[in-house]
C-alpha positions as YAML, in Angstrom:
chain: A
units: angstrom
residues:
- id: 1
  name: UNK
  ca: [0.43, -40.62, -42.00]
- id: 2
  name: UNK
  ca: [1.86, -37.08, -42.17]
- id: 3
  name: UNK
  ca: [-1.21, -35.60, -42.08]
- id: 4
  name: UNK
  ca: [-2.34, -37.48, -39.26]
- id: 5
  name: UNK
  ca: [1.09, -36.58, -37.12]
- id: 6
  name: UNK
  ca: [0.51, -32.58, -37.89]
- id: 7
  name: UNK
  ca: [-2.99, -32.69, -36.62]
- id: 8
  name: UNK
  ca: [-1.90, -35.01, -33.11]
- id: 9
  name: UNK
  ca: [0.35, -31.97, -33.07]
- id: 10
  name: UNK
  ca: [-1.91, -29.27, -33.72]
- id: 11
  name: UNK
  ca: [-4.28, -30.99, -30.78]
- id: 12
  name: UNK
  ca: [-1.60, -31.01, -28.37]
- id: 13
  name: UNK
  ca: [-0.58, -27.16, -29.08]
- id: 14
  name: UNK
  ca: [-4.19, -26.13, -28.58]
- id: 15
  name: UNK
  ca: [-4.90, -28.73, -25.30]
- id: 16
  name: UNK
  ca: [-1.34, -26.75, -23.80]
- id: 17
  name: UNK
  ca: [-3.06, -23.14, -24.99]
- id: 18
  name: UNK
  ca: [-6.36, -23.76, -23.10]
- id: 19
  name: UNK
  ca: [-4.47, -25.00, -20.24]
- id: 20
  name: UNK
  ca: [-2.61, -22.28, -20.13]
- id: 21
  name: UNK
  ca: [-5.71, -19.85, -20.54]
- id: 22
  name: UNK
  ca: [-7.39, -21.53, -18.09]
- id: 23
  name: UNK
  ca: [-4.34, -21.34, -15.32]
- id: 24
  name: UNK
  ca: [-4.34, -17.83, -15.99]
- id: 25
  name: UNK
  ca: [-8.20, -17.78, -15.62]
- id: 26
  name: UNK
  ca: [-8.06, -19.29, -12.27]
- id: 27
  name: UNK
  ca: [-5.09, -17.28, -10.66]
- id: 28
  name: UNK
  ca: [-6.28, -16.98, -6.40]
- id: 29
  name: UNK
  ca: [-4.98, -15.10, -3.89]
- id: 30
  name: UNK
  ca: [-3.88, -17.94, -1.77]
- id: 31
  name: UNK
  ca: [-1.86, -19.32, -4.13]
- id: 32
  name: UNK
  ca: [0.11, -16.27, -5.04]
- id: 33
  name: UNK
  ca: [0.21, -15.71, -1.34]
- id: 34
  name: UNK
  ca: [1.83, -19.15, -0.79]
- id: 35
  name: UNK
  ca: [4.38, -18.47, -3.27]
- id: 36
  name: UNK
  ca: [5.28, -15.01, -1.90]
- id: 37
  name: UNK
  ca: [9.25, -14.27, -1.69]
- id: 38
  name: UNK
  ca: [10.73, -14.44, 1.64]
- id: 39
  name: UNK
  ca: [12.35, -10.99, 1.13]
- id: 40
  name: UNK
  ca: [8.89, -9.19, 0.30]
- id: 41
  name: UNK
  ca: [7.50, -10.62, 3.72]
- id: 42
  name: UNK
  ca: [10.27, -11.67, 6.31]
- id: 43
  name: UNK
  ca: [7.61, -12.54, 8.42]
- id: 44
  name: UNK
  ca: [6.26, -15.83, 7.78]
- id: 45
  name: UNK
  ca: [7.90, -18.58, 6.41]
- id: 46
  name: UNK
  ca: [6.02, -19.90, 3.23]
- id: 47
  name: UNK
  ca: [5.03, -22.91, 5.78]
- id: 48
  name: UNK
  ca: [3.19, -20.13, 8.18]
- id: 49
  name: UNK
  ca: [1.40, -18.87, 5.42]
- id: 50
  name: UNK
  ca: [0.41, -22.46, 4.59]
- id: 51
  name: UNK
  ca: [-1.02, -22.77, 7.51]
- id: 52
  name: UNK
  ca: [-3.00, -19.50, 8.09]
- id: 53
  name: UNK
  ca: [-4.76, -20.33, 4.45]
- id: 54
  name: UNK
  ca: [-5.28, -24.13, 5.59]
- id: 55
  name: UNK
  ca: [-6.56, -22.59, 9.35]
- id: 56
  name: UNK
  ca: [-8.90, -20.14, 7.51]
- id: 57
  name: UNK
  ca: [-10.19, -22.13, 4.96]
- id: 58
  name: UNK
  ca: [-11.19, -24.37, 7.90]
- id: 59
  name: UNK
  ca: [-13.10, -21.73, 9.76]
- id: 60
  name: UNK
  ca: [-10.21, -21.75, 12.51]
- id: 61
  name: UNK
  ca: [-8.21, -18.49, 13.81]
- id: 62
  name: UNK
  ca: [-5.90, -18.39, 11.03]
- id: 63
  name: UNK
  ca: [-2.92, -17.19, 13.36]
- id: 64
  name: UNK
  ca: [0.66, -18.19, 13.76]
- id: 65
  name: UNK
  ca: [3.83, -17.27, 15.51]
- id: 66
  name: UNK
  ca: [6.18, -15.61, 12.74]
- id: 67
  name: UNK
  ca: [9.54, -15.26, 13.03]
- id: 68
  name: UNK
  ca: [10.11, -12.46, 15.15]
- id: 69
  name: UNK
  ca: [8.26, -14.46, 17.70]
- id: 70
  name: UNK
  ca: [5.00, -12.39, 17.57]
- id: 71
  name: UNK
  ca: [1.57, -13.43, 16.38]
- id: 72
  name: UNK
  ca: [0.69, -13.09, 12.82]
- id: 73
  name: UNK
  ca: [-2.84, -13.36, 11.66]
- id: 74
  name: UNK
  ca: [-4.53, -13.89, 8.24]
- id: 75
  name: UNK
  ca: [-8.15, -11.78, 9.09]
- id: 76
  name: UNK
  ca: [-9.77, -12.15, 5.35]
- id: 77
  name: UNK
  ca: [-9.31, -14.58, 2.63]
- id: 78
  name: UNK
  ca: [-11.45, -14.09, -0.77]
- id: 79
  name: UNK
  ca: [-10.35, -15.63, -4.19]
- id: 80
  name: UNK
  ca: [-8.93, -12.58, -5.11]
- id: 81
  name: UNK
  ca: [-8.32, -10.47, -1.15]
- id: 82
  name: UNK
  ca: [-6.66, -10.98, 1.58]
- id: 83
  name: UNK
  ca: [-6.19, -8.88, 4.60]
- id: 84
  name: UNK
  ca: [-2.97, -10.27, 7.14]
- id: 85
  name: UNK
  ca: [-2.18, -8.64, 10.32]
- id: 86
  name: UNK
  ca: [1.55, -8.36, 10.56]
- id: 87
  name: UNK
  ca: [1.08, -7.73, 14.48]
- id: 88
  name: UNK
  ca: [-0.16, -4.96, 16.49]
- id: 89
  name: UNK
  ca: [0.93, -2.22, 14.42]
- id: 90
  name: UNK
  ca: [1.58, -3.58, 11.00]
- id: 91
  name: UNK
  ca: [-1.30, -4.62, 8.48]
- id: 92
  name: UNK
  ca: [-0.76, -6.13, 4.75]
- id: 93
  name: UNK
  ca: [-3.29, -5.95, 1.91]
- id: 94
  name: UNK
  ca: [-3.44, -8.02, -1.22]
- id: 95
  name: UNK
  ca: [-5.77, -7.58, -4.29]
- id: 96
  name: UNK
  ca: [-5.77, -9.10, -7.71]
- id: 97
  name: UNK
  ca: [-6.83, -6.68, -10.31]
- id: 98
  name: UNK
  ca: [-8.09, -7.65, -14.14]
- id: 99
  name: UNK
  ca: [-5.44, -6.54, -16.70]
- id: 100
  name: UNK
  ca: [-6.76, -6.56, -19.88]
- id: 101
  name: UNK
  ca: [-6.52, -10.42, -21.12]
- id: 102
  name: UNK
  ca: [-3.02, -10.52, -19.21]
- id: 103
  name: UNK
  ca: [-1.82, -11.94, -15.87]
- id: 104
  name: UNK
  ca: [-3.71, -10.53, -12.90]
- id: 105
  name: UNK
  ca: [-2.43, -7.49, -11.51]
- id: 106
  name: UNK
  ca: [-0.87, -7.95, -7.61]
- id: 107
  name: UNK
  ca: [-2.06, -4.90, -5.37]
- id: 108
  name: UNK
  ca: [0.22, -4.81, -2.15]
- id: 109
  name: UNK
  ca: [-0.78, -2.45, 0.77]
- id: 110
  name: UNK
  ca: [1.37, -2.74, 4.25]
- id: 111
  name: UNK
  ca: [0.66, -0.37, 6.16]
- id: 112
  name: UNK
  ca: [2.12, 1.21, 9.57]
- id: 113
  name: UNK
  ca: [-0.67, 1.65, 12.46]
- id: 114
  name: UNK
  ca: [1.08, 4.21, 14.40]
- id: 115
  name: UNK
  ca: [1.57, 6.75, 15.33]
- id: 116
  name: UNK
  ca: [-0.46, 7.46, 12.39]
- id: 117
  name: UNK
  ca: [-1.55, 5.40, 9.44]
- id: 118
  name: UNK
  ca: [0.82, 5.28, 6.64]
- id: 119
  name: UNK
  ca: [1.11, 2.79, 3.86]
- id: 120
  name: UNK
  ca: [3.26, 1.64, 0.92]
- id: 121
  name: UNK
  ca: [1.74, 0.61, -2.30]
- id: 122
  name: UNK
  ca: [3.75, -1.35, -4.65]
- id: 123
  name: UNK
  ca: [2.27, -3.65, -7.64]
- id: 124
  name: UNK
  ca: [3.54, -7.18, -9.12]
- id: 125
  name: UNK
  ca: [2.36, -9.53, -11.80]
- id: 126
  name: UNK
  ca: [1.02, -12.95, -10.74]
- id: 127
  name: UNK
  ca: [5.44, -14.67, -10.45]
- id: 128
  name: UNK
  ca: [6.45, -11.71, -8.00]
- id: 129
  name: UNK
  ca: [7.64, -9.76, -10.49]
- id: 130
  name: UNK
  ca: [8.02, -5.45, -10.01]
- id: 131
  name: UNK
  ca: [5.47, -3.98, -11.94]
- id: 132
  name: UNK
  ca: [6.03, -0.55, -12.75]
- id: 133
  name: UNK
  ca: [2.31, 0.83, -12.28]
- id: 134
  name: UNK
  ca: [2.42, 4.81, -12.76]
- id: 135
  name: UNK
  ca: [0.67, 5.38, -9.61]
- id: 136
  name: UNK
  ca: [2.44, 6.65, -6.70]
- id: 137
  name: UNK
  ca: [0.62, 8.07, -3.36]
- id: 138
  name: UNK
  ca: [3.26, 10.74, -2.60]
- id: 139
  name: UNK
  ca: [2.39, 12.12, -5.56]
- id: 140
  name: UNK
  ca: [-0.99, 12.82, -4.60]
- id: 141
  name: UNK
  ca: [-0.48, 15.72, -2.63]
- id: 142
  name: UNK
  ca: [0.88, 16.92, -5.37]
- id: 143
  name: UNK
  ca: [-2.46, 16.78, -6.77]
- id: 144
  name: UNK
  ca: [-4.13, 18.08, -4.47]
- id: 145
  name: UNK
  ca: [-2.31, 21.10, -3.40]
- id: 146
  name: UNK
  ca: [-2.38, 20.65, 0.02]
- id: 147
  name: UNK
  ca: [1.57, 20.15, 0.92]
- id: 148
  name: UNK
  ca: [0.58, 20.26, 5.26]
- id: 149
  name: UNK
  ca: [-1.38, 16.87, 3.94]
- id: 150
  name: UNK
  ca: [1.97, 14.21, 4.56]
- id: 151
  name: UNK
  ca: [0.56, 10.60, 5.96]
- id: 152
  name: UNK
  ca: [-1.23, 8.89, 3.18]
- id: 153
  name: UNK
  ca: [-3.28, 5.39, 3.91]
- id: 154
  name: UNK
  ca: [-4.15, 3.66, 1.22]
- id: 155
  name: UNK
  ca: [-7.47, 0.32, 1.74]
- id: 156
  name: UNK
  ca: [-7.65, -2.02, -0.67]
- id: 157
  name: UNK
  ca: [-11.39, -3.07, -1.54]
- id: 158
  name: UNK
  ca: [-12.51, -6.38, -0.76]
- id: 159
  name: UNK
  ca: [-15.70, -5.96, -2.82]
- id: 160
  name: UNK
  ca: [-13.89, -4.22, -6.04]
- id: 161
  name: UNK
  ca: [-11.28, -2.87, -8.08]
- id: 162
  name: UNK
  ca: [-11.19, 0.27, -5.96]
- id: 163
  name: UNK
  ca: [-8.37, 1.71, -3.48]
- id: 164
  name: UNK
  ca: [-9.50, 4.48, -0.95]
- id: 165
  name: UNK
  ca: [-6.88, 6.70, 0.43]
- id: 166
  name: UNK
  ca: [-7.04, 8.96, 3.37]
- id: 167
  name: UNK
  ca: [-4.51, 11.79, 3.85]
- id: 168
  name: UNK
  ca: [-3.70, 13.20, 6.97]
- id: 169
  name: UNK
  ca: [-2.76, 16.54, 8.34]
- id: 170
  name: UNK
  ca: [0.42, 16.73, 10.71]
- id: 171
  name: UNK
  ca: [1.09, 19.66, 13.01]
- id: 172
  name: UNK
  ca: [3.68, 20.16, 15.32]
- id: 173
  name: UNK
  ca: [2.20, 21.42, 19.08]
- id: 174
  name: UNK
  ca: [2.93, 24.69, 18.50]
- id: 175
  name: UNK
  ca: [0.68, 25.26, 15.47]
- id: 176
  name: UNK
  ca: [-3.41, 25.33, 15.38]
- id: 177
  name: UNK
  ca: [-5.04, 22.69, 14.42]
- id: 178
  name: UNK
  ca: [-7.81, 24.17, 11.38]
- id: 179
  name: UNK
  ca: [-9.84, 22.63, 9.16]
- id: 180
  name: UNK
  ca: [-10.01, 18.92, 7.91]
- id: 181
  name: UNK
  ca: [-7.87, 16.61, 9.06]
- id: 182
  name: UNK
  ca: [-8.10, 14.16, 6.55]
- id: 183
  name: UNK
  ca: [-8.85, 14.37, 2.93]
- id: 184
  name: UNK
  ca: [-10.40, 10.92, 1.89]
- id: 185
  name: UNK
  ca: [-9.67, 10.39, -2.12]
- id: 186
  name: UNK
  ca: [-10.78, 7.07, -3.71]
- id: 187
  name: UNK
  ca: [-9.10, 5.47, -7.35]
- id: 188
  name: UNK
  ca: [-10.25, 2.61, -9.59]
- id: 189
  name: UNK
  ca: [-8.23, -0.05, -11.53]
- id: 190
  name: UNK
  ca: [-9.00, 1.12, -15.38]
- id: 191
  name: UNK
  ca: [-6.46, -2.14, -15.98]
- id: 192
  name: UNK
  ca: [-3.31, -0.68, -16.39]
- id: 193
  name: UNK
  ca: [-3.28, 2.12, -13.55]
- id: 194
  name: UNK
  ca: [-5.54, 4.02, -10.53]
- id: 195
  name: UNK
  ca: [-7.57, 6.87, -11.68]
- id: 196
  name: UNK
  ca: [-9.63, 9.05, -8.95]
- id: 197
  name: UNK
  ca: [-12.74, 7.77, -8.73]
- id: 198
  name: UNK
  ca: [-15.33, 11.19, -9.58]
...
């Protein structure tokens, strides 16, 4: 009878283990979307963003009036993408990246429209929790040398594990405008950070 109990239990630990595999197999975008914290997108309630995945999913506009009383609207929707736009000026990226056996990896992108493109990148596991990712896009002009380089926009991939940023030169009126104006740099997920892309 003992032996009988232990292996009941030993099926029930396993059942939970593949469930739990499996959960973390099948991690989309538009459920981690849903369950996005108020204070990371002030926004949209967690009902708007309901609907724009239920409007979508339907092949209908996927756009709602968010709370500042402008219109919000969810553009792309993959398993593991989405593109929202904020309103006129303001876009948000999301990507899921692989990390090694763990939790997906959350890729954030919002980025500011004008007067020039300029985004902030920030990572977080699969609950909304801070990742710290050792990838930062200020530092990249660092990297490259090029200090007059200052706006940095950074596009998720739809297609990949790949982030393409464009820098930007700034000059005030009263200086001549030479060379390149943007520098266009491109970094893959290697699972636990973004290396350039050769």
């Amino acid at each position: 009878m003992r032996t009988y109990i232990i292996r009941i239990m030993a099926i029930i630990v396993l059942l939970g283990s593949i469930g739990t595999d499996n959960a973390k197999a099948q991690a989309r975008i538009d459920t981690i979307f849903a369950n996005m914290p108020d204070s990371l997108l002030p926004y949209l309630t967690r009902n708007n963003r309901l609907d724009c995945i239920d409007f979508i999913q339907n092949n209908m506009k996927a756009e709602v009036e968010n709370l500042f009383g402008t219109k919000s609207e969810l553009v792309v929707l993959t398993d593991d993408y989405l593109q929202l736009r904020l309103n006129s000026i303001t876009t948000l990226e999301m990507k899921l990246l692989k990390s090694g056996g763990r939790d997906s990896v959350v890729c954030l992108s919002k980025t500011i429209l004008s007067p020039e493109p300029f985004s902030e990148l920030t990572f977080f596991d699969t609950h909304w929790n801070a990742m710290n990712v050792d990838f930062k896009l200020d530092k990249i002009i660092d990297l490259i040398g090029r200090s007059d380089y200052i706006m940095h926009e950074a596009r998720l991939s739809k297609d990949d594990e790949t982030v393409t940023v464009n820098m930007r030169r700034i000059f005030s009126k009263d200086r001549e405008l030479t060379g390149d104006t943007v520098k266009t740099l491109k970094y893959r997920w290697n699972g636990t950070t973004l290396e350039q892309k050769l």
